[in-house]
C-alpha positions as CSV (number, residue, x, y, z in Angstrom):
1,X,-9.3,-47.3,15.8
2,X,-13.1,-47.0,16.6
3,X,-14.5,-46.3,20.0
4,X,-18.0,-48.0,20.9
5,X,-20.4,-45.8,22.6
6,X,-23.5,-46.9,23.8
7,X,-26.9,-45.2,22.3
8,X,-27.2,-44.0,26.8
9,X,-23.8,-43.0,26.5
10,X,-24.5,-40.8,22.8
11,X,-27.9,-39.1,24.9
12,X,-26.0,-38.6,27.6
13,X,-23.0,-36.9,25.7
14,X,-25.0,-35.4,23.1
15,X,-27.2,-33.5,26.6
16,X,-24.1,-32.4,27.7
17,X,-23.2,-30.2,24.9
18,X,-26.9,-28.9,24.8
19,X,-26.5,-27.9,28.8
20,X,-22.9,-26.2,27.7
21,X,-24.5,-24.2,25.1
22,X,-27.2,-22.8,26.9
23,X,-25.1,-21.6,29.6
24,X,-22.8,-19.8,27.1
25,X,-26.4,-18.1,25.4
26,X,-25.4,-14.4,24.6
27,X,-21.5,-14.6,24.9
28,X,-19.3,-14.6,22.2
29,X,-17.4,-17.7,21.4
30,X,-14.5,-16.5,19.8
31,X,-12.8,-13.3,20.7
32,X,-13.0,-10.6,18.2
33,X,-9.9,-11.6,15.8
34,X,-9.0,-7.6,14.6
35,X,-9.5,-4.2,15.5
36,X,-10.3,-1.5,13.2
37,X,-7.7,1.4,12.1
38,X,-8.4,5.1,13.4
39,X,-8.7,7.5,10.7
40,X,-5.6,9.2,11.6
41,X,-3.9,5.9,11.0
42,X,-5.9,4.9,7.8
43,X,-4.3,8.5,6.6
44,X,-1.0,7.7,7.5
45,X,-1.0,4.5,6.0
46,X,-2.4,5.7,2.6
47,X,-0.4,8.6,2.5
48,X,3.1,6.0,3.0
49,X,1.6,3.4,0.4
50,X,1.8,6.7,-2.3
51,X,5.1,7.2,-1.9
52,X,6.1,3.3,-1.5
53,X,4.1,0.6,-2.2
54,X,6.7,-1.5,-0.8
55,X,7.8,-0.9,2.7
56,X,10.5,-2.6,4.1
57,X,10.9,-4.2,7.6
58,X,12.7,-0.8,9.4
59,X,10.3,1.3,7.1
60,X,7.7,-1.0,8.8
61,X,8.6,-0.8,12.4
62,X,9.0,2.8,12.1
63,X,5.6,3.6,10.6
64,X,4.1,1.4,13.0
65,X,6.1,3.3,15.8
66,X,4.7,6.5,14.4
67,X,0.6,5.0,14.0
68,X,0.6,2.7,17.0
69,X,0.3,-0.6,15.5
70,X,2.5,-3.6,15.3
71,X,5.0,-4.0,12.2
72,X,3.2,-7.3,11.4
73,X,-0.4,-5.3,11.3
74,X,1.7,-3.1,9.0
75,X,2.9,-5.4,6.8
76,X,-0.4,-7.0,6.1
77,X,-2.4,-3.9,5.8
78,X,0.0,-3.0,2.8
79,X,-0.4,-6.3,1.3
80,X,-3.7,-6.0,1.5
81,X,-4.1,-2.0,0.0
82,X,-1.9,-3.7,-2.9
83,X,-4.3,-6.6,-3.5
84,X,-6.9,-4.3,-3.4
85,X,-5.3,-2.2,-5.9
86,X,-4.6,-4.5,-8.0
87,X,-8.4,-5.7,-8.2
88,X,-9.6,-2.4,-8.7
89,X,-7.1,-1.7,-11.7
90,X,-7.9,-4.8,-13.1
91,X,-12.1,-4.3,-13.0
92,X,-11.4,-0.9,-14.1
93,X,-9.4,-2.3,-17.4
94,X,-12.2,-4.9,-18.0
95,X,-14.6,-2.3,-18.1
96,X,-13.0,0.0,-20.0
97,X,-12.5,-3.1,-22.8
98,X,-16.3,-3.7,-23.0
């Protein structure tokens, strides 16, 4: 399906997202998607992932009890320190080949 608009129609549209723009000038258009860790809970976290890489759900909602944050937050900051891991061991190995 295809909509005709007008060339008057297109200025007219095209101003009105100009005018919306400008009043927005300065303001942030999405909200800030995460929040950092505290070190206290960066320590916690690291000093869990030595002793198990893996945590499982209670293990997450408990740690997450204990730092503050949600057992979902949990969950993907552990995926991530194993992805990370992973890539480090990995650059590590290639460099020690060469």
């Amino acid at each position: 399906m295809f909509f005709s608009v007008s060339i008057h129609q297109s200025k007219e549209i095209s101003k009105e997202m100009a005018d919306s723009r400008e009043e927005h000038v300065g303001e942030s258009i999405r909200p800030r998607r995460f929040q950092r860790h505290s070190v206290e809970q960066i320590q916690r976290l690291k000093g869990f992932f030595k002793e198990c890489q893996y945590p499982d759900e209670d293990q997450r909602i408990q740690l997450g009890r204990e730092v503050g944050l949600d057992p979902k937050q949990i969950k993907y900051w552990f995926q991530n320190r194993r992805a990370r891991t992973k890539v480090r061991f990995l650059a590590r190995a290639v460099h020690e080949t060469l």
